[in-house]
C-alpha angles and dihedrals in degrees: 000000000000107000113241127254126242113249116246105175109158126217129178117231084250084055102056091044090071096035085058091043093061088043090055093045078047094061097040095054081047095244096146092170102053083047093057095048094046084053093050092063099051128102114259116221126258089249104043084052097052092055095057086038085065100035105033102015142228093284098049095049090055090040085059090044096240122175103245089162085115091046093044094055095045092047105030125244085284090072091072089061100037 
């Protein structure tokens, strides 16, 4: 089984703004589902990645398919493999 790859997808501040926007439309018209899909594209923070990187690990966060792109420009790609 080939291993996954992190996601990187970048996305700029103006971006996610809009990205969190819809999401927000999306939970005042009670459409839980469309919220949760537009969350799960966004870029996690550094920090926030570095928290689960700690408690839950790299591999398990690809594995989840969660967007590292902002951790990845503030620390740098080794900090998929430390």
């Amino acid at each position: 089984m080939e291993a996954k790859k992190p996601n990187l997808t970048k996305f700029t501040k103006e971006e996610y703004a809009v990205l969190m926007d819809k999401a927000t439309e999306a939970m005042m018209k009670g459409d839980e589902e469309e919220r949760l899909r537009l969350l799960a594209l966004a870029p996690l923070s550094p920090g926030q990645a570095a928290e689960l990187k700690y408690s839950m690990g790299v591999q398990w966060m690809i594995q989840e398919g969660i967007n590292l792109s902002w951790a990845v420009e503030t620390y740098g790609e080794n900090w998929l493999n430390d």
